[in-house]
C-alpha positions as CSV (number, residue, x, y, z in Angstrom):
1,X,-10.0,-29.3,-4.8
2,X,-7.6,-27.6,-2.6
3,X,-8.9,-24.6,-0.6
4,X,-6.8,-21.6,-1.1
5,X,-5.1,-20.4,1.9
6,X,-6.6,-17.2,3.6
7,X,-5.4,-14.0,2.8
8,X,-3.9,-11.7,6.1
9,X,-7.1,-9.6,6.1
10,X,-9.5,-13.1,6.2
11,X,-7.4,-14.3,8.9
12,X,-7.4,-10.7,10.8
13,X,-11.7,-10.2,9.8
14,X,-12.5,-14.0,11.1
15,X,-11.0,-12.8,14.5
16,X,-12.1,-9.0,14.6
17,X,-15.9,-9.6,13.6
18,X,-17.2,-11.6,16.7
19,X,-15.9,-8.7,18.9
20,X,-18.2,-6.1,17.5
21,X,-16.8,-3.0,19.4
22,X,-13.2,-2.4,19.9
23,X,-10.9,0.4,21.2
24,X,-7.3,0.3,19.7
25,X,-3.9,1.6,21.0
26,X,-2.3,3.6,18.9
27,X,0.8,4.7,18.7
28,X,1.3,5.9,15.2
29,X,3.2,3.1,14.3
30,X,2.9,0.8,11.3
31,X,1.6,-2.6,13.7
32,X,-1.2,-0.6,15.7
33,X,-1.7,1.8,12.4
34,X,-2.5,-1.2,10.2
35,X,-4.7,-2.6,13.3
36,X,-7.0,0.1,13.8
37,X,-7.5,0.6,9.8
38,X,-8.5,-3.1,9.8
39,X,-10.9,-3.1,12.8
40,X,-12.1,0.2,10.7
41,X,-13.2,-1.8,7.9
42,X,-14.7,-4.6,9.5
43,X,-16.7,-3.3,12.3
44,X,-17.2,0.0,10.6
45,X,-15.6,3.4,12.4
46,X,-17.9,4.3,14.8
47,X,-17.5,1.1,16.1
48,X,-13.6,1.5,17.2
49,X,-12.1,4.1,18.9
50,X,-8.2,4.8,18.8
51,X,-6.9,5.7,22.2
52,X,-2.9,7.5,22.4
53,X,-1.1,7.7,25.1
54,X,1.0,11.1,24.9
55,X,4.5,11.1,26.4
56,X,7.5,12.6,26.0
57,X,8.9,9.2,25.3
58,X,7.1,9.3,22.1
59,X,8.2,10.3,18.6
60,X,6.6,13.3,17.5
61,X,6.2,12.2,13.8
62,X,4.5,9.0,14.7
63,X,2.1,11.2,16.8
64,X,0.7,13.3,13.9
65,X,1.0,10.1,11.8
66,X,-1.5,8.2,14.0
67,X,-3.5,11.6,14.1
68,X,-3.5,11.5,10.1
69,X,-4.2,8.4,10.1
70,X,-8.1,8.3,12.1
71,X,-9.0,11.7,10.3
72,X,-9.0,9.3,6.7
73,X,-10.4,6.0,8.2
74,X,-13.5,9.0,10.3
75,X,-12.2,7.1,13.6
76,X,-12.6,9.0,16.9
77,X,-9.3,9.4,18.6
78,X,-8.7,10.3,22.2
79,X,-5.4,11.2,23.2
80,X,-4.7,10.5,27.0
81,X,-1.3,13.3,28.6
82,X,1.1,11.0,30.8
83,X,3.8,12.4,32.3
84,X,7.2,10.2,32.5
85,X,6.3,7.7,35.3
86,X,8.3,8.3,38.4
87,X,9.2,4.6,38.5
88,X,10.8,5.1,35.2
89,X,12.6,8.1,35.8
90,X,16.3,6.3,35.7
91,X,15.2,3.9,32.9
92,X,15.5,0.7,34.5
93,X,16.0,-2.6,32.5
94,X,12.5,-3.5,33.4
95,X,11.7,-0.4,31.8
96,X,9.5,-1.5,29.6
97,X,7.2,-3.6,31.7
98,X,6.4,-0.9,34.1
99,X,5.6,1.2,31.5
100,X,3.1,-0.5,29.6
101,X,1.5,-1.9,32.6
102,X,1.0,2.2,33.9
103,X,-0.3,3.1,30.5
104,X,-2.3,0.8,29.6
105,X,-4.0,0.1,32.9
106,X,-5.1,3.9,32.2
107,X,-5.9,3.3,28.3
108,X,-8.0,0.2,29.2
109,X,-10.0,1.7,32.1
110,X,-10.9,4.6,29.5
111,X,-11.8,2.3,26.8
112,X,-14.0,1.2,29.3
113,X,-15.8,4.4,30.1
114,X,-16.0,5.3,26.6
115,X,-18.0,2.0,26.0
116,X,-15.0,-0.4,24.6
117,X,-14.6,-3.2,26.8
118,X,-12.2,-4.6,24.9
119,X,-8.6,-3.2,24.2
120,X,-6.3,-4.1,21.5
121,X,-3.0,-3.6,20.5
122,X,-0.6,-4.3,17.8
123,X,1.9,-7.4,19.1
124,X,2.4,-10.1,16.5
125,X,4.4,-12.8,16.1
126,X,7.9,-11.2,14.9
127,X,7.7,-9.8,18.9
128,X,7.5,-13.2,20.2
129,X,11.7,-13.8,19.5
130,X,12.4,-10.5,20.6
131,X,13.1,-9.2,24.5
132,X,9.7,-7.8,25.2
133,X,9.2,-7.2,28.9
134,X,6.2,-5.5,28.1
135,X,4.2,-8.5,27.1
136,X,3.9,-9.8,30.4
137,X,2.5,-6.6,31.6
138,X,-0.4,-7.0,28.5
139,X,-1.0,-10.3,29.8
140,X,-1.7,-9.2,33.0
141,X,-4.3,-6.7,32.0
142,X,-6.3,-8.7,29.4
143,X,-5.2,-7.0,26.4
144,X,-6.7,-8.1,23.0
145,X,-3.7,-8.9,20.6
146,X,-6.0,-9.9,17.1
147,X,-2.2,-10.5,15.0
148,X,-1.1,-12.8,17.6
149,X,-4.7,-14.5,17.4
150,X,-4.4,-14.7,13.4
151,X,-0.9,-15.8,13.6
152,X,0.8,-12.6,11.6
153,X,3.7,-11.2,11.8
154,X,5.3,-8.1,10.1
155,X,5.4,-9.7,6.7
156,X,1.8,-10.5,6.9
157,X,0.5,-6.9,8.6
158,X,2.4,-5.1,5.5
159,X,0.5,-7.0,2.6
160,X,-2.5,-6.6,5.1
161,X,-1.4,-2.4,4.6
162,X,-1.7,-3.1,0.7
163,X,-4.5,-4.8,1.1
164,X,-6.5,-2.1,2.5
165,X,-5.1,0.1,0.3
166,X,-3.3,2.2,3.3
167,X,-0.3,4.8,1.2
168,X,3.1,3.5,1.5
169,X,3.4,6.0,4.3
170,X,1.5,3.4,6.5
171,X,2.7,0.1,4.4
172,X,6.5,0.8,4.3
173,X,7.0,2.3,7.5
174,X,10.2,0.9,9.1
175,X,9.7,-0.9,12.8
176,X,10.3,2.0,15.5
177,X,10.3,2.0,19.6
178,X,10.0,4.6,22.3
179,X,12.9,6.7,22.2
180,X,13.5,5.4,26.2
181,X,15.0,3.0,23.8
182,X,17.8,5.0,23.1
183,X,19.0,5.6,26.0
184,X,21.5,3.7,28.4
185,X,19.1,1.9,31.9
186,X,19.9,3.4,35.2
187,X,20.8,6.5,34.0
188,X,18.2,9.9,34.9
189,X,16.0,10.5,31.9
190,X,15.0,14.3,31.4
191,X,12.7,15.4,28.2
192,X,15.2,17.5,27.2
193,X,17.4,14.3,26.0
194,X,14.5,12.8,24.9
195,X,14.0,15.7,22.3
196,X,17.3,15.9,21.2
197,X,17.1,12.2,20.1
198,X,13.8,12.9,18.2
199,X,14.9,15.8,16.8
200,X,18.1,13.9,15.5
201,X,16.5,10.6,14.3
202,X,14.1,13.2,12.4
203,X,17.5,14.6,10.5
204,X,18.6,11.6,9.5
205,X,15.6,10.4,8.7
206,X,14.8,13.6,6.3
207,X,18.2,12.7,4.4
208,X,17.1,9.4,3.9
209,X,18.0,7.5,6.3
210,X,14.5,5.7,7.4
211,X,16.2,3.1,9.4
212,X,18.5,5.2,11.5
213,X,18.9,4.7,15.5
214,X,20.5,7.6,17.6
215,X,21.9,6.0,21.0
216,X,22.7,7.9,23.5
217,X,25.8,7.2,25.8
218,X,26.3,9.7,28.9
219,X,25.4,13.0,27.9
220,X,26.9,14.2,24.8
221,X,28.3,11.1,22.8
222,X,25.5,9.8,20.1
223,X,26.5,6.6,18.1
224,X,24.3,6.0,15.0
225,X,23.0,3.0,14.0
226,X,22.1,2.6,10.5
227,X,20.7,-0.9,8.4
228,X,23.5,-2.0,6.1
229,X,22.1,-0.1,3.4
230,X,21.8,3.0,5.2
231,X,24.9,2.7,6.3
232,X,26.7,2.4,2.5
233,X,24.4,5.3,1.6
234,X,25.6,7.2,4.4
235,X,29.4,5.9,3.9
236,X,29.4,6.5,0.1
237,X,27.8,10.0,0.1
238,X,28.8,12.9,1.7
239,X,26.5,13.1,4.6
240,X,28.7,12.8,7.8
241,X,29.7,16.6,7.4
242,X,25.8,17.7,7.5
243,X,24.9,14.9,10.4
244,X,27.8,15.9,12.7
245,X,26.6,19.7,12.1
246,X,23.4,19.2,13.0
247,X,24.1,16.8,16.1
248,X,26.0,19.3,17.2
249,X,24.0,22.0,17.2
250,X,21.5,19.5,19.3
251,X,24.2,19.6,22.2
252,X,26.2,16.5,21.2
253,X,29.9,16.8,21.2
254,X,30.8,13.3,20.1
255,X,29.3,11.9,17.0
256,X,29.8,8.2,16.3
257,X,28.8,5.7,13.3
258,X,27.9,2.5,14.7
259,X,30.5,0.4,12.0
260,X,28.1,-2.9,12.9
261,X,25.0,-1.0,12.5
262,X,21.5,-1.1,13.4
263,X,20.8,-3.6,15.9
264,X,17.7,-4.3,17.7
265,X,17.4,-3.8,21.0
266,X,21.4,-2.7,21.3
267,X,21.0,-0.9,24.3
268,X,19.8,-4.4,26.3
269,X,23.4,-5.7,26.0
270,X,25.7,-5.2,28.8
271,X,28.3,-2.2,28.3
């Protein structure tokens, strides 16, 4: 008789259980999100702790998401202030490794005091064919990626979302990044940028448009970049006139539609 292959959550529980206590990195997005609601559930709540690292890289709406999201599982969250590294300041192509390896040096050294000696975060295996130079700094510090250890990737961590039962708030929450990502390297980075691009991708995303991508080149020029059927929505309804409005009143004079669309990590290319 054939054995039935394991489900996402039997695959995830067989490598969660033998680690009894674990801190979590949250960032409010779906991968770390669906991770610390199932380390919830098989080591019970006061067993994990969710630690957020606050910066003004991050989305605002992921931040109260991954708030919303301990007060139902009864998980203690601690939410750790960083200011934008100096050695980030012009956003250099390494970006992302320096970054990671700054926060979560601090996040793992207070998992540490708080009694977590181990500290996870979401990475799976759809990040493997992707330009991550943040993994290496992960590596480096010894942190715990349980998807990568199960073999899941996004397909798997959103039918794990279902089955815990998580809304599809949680479940069908498109793939997001820092919003450093948005932004061309070598250029000075200042909060106030930062905001506008939150504030817009918040717009768009209130009209609909879940997928959306505002990039940033120079100072006032933003060129949107939508999935294809984002894009037809946006195309075949009559929502330029209210996007370039509101854009504008953020302090961008040139409004752009990105005619190839969304692409992932668009802003690694070479101008």
């Amino acid at each position: 008789m054939t054995t039935p292959p394991q489900t996402p959550f039997e695959r995830l529980r067989s490598v969660l259980l033998p680690r009894e206590r674990i801190a979590v990195a949250l960032s409010g997005g779906l991968d770390s999100s669906v991770l610390l609601a199932a380390a919830a559930k098989v080591l019970g709540p006061d067993r994990c702790l969710a630690l957020t690292a606050q910066t003004p890289y991050v989305m605002e709406e992921e931040m109260r998401d991954g708030t919303e999201l301990c007060r139902s599982l009864k998980v203690r969250q601690e939410k750790l202030t960083f200011p934008l590294p100096a050695s980030i300041a012009d956003n250099p192509p390494l970006r992302c490794y320096l970054c990671k390896h700054a926060l979560f040096s601090a996040l793992k050294a207070r998992a540490g005091e708080a009694g977590f000696p181990l500290l996870a975060d979401g990475s799976n295996m759809d990040d493997l064919g992707d330009y991550r130079p943040g993994r290496k700094a992960l590596q480096e510090l010894g942190i715990l990626n349980p998807f990568l250890e199960a073999a899941m990737g996004k397909a798997d961590i959103r039918q794990l979302a279902r089955e815990l039962g998580l809304p599809e708030s949680v479940s069908g929450k498109p793939a997001y990044a820092c919003l450093l990502t948005r932004l061309e390297h070598n250029r000075p980075v200042t909060e106030a940028m930062l905001r506008r691009v939150d504030k817009a991708e918040t717009f768009l995303r209130s009209l609909g448009l879940k997928g959306c991508r505002v990039r940033v080149h120079g100072d006032d020029l933003a060129r949107i970049e939508l999935p294809e059927a984002e894009r037809r929505l946006f195309l075949d309804t009559e929502l330029a006139g209210p996007v370039a409005r509101r854009l504008r009143e953020l302090g961008f004079r040139h409004i752009a539609l990105d005619l190839e669309g969304y692409s992932r990590g668009s802003m690694n290319e070479p101008s």
